[in-house]
LODOSE-115237 format. One record per residue: residue number from 1; residue in one letter; x negated, y negated, z negated of N, C-alpha, C in turn. Coordinates in Angstrom, 1 decimal, padded with zeros to 4 digits. Layout:
N
+------+------+--------+--------+--------+--------+--------+--------+--------+--------+--------+
: resi : resn :    npx :    npy :    npz :   capx :   capy :   capz :    cpx :    cpy :    cpz :
+------+------+--------+--------+--------+--------+--------+--------+--------+--------+--------+
:  NUM :    a :      X :      Y :      Z :      X :      Y :      Z :      X :      Y :      Z :
...
+------+------+--------+--------+--------+--------+--------+--------+--------+--------+--------+
# end
This chain:
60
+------+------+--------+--------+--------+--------+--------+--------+--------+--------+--------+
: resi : resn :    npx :    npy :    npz :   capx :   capy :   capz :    cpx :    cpy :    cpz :
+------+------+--------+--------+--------+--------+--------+--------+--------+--------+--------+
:    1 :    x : -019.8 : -172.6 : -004.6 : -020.3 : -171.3 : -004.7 : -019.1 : -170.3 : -004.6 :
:    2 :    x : -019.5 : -169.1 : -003.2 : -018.2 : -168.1 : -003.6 : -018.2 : -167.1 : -004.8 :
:    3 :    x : -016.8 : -166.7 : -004.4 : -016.7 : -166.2 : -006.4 : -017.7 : -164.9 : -006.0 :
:    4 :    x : -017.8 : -163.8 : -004.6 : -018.9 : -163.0 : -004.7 : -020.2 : -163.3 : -005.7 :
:    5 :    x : -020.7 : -164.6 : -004.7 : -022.4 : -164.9 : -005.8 : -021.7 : -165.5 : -006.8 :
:    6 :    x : -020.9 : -165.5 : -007.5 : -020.9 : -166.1 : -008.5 : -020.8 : -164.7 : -009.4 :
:    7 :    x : -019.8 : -163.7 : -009.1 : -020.2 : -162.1 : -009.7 : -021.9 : -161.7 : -009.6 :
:    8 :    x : -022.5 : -162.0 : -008.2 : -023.8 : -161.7 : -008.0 : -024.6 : -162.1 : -009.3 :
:    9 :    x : -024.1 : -163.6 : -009.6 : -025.4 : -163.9 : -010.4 : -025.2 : -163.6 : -012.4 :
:   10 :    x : -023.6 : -163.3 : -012.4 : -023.6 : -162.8 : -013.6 : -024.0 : -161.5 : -013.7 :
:   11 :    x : -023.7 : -160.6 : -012.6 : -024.0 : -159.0 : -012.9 : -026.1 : -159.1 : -013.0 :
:   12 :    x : -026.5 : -159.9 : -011.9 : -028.3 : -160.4 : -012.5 : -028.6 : -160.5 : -014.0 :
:   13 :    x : -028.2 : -161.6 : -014.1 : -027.9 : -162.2 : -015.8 : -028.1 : -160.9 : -016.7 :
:   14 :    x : -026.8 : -160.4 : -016.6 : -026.5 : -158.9 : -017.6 : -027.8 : -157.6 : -017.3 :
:   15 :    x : -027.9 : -157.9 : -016.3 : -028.9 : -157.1 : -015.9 : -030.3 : -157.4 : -016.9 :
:   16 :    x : -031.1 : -158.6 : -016.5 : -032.0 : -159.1 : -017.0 : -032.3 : -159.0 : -019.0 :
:   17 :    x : -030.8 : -159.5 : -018.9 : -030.4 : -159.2 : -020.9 : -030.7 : -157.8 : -021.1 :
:   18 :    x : -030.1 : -157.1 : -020.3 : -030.2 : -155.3 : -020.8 : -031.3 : -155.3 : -020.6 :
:   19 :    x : -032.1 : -155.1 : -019.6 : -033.9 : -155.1 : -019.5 : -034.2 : -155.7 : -021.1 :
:   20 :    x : -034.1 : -156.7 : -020.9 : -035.0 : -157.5 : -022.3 : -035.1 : -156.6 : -023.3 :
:   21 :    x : -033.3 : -156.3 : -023.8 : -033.1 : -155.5 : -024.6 : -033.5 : -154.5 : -024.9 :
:   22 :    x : -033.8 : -153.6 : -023.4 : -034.9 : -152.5 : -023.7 : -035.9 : -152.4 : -023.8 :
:   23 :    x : -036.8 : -153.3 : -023.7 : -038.3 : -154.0 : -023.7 : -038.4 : -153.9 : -024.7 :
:   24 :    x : -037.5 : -154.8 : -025.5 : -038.0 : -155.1 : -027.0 : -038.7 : -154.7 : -028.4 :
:   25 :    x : -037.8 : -153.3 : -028.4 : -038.9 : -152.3 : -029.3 : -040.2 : -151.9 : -028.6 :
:   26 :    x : -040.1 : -151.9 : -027.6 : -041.8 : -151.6 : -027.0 : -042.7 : -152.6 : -027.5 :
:   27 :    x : -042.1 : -154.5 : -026.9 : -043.0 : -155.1 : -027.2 : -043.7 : -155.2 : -028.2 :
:   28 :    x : -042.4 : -155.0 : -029.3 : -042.8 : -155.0 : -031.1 : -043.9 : -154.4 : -031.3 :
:   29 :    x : -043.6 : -152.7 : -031.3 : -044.4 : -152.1 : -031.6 : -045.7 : -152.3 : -030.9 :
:   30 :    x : -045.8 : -152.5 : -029.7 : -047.3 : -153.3 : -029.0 : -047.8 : -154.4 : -029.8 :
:   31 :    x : -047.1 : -155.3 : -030.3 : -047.9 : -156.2 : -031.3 : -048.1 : -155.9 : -032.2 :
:   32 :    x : -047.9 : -155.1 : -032.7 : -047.7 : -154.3 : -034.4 : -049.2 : -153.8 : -034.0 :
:   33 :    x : -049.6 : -153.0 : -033.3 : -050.6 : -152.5 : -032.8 : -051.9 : -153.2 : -032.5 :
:   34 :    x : -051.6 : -154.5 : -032.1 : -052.8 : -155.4 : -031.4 : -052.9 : -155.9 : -032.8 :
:   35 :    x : -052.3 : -156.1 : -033.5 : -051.9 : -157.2 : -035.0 : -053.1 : -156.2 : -035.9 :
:   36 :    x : -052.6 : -154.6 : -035.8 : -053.7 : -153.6 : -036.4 : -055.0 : -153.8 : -036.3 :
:   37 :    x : -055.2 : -153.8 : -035.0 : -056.6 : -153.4 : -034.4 : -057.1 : -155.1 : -034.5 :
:   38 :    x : -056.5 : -156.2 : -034.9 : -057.3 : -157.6 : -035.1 : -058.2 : -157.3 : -036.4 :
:   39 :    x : -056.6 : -156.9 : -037.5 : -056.9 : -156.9 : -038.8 : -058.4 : -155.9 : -038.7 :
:   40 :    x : -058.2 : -154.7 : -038.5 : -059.4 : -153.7 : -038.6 : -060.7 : -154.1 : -037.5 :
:   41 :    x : -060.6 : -155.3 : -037.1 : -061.8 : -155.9 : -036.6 : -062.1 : -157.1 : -038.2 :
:   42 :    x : -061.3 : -157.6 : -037.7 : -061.6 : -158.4 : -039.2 : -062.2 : -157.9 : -040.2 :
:   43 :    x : -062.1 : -156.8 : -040.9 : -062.7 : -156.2 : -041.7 : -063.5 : -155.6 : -041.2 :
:   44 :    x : -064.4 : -155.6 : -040.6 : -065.5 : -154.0 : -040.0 : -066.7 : -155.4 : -040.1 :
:   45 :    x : -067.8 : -154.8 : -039.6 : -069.0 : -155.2 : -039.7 : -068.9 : -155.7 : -038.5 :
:   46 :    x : -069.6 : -156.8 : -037.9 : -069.5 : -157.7 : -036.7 : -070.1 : -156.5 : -035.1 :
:   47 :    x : -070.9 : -155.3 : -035.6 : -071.0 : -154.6 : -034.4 : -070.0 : -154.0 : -034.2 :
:   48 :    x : -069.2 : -153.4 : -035.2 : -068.2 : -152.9 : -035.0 : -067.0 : -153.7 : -034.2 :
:   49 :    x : -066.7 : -154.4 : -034.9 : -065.6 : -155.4 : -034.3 : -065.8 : -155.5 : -032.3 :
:   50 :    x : -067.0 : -155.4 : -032.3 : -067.3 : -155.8 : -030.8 : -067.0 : -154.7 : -030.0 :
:   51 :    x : -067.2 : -153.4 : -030.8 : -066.7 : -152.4 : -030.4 : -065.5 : -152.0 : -030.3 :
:   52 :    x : -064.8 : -152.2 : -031.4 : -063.4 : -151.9 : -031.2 : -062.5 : -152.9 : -030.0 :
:   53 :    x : -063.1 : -154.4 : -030.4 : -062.3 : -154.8 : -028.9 : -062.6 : -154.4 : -027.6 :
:   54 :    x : -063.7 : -154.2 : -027.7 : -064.4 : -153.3 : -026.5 : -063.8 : -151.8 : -026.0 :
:   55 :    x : -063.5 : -151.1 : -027.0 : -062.6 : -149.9 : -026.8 : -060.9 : -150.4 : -026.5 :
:   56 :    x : -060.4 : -150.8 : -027.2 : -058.8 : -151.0 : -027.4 : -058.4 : -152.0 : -026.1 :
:   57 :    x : -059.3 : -153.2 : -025.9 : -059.2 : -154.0 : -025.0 : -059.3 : -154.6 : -023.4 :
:   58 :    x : -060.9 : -153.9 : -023.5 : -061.3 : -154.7 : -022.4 : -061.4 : -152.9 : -021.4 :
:   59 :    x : -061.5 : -151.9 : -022.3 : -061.9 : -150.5 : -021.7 : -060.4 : -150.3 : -021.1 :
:   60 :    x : -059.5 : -149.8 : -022.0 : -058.2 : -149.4 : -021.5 : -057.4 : -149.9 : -020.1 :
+------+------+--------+--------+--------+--------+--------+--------+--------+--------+--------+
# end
């Protein structure tokens, strides 16, 4: 392999790591979120529940 792609594929690499890195508080807070809206289906009355996945979920 020349040493170009071999720069090619570590500057990729670094690249991909930084993306992740800045994903990450997003993803969190998106499951913090989905994790909410399970719990407060869990607790609600069964028409409810169908609603709220219905709003949060399947609408959005």
């Amino acid at each position: 392999m020349s040493q170009p792609e071999v720069h090619r594929q570590v500057q990729q690499r670094q690249r991909a790591v930084q993306d992740a890195d800045e994903l990450r508080p997003r993803v969190i807070r998106a499951l913090g979120r989905i994790a909410e809206d399970f719990t407060a289906a869990l607790e609600a009355e069964p028409q409810q529940r169908v609603e709220i996945y219905l709003y949060r979920y399947a609408i959005q």
